[in-house]
C-alpha positions in Angstrom: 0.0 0.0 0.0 1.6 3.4 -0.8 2.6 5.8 1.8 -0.2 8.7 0.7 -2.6 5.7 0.3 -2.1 4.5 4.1 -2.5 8.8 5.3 -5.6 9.2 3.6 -6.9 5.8 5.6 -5.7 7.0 8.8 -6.8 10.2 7.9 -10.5 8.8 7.6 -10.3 7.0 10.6 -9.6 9.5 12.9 -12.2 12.3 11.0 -14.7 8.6 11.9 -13.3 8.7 15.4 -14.0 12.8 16.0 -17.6 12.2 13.9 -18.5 9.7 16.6 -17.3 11.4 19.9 -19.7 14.4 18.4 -22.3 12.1 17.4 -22.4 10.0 20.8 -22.1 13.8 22.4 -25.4 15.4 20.6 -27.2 12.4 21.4 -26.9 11.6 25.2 -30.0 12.3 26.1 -32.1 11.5 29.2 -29.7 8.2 30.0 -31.6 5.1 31.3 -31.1 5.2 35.3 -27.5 6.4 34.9 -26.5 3.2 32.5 -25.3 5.1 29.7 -28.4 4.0 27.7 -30.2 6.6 25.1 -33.7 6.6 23.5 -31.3 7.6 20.1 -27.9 6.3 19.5 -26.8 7.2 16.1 -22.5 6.7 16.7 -23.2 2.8 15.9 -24.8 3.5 12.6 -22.0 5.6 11.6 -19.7 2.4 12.3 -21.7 -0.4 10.4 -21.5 2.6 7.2 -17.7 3.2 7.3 -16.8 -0.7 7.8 -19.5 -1.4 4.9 -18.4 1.4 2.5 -14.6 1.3 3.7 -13.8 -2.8 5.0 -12.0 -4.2 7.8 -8.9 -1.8 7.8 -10.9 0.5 9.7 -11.6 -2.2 12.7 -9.6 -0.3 15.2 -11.0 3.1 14.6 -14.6 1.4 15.0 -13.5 -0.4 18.0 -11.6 2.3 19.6 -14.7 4.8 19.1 -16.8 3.3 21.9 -14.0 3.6 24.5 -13.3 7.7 23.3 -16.9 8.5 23.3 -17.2 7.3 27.1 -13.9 9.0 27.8 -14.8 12.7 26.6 -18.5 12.4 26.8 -19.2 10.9 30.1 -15.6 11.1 32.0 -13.9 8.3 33.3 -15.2 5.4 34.8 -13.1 3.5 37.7 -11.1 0.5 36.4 -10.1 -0.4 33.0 -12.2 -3.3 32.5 -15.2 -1.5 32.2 -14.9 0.4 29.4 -13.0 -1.9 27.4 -16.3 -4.2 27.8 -18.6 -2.2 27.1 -16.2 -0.7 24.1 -16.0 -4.4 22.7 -19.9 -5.0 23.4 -20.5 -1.5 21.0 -18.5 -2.0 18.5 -17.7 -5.2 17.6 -21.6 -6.3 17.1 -21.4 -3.2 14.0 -18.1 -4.3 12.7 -19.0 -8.2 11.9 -22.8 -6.6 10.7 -20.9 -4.2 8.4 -18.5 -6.9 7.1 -21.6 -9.3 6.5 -22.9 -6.6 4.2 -20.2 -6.3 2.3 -20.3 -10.1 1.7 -23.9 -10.2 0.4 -23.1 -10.3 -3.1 -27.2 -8.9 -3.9 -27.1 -6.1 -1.3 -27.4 -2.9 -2.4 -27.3 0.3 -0.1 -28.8 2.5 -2.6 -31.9 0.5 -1.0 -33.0 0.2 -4.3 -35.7 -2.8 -3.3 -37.5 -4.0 -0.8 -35.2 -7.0 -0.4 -32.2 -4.6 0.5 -34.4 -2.9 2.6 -35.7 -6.3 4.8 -31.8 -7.2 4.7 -29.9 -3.9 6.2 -33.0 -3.9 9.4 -32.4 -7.8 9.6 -28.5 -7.3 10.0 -29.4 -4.1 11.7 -31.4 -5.6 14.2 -29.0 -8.5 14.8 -26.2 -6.6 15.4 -28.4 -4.4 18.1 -29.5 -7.4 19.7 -26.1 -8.8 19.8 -25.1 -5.6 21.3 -27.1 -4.9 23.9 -27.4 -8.2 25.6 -23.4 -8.1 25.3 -23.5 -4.5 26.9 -25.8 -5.4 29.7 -23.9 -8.3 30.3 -20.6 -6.4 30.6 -22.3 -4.0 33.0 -23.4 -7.2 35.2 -19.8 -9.2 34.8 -17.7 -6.1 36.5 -20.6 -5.9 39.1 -20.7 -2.2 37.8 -24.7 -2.8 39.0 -25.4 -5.4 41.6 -27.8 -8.0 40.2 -30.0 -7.6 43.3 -30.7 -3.9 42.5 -30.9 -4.6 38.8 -33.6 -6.6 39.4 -35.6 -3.9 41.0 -34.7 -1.2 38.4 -37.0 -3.2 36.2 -38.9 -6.1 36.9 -37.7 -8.1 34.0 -33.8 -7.7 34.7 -31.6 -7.4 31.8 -33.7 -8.8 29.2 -35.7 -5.7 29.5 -32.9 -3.3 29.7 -31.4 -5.1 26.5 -34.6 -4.9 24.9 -34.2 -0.6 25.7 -30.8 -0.2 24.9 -31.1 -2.2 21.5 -34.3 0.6 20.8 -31.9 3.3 20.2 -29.6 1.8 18.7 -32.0 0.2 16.0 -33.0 4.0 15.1 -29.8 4.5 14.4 -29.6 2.1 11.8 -32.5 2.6 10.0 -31.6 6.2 10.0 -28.4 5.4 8.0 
């Protein structure tokens, strides 16, 4: 790969990086009982496009993102496990959905029928479902909430918090 080839990549990535911080920043909104959870998370969507238009060079940029967004937008947490998790439960659901696009030799994301619509929210919803559960699961594996008081911040547990954190992140992706 030539040298001005390999800037212009780099250069991408990090504009992707400082388009997600800003993204992840105009959209923290009314957070689910302090969990970092948004009715609208568009930063995802913005990862499944660049690994779809771009391909798998741009895996650490998309994987990185997650951790920067927490970092600048909502300070840092205690311990490093924590937001390498939750970093790895963001963006690695989006980077395998984005790759799986590019495979699908009939998908077309001019969306130009119905059956490239049905496919982008079927791989969209996937990778949000895939997502969440690993995110909530991340939360509960460091202990960063006690299973006995997740349990009474909604009767259903982490189903049902998976189930609200995959919301905003499936509006992202049909948004795209």
């Amino acid at each position: 790969m030539p040298g001005s080839q390999l800037h212009r990549r780099i250069l991408i990535g990090c504009t992707f990086l400082a388009a997600y911080v800003a993204l992840d920043y105009v959209s923290y909104v009314k957070p689910y009982r302090g969990l970092g959870v948004t009715p609208w998370n568009p930063p995802p969507g913005l990862s499944l496009a660049l690994v779809f238009l771009r391909g798998a060079f741009y895996a650490p940029f998309v994987l990185a993102a997650p951790a920067l967004a927490d970092f600048f937008v909502r300070g840092t947490p205690r311990g490093l496990l924590q937001p390498v998790l939750a970093a790895l439960a963001t963006g690695a659901p989006y980077l395998v959905a984005g790759l799986v696009l590019q495979r699908l030799s009939f998908f077309d994301p001019r969306l130009r029928s119905v059956r490239d619509t049905i496919t982008l929210i079927a791989v969209g919803a996937a990778s949000v479902a895939i997502s969440a559960m690993l995110f909530v699961s991340g939360l509960l594996a460091v202990h960063a909430i006690e299973r006995s008081r997740w349990h009474r911040l909604h009767a259903l547990g982490a189903p049902a918090a998976s189930i609200r954190a995959s919301v905003g992140d499936e509006m992202r992706c049909e948004r795209r």
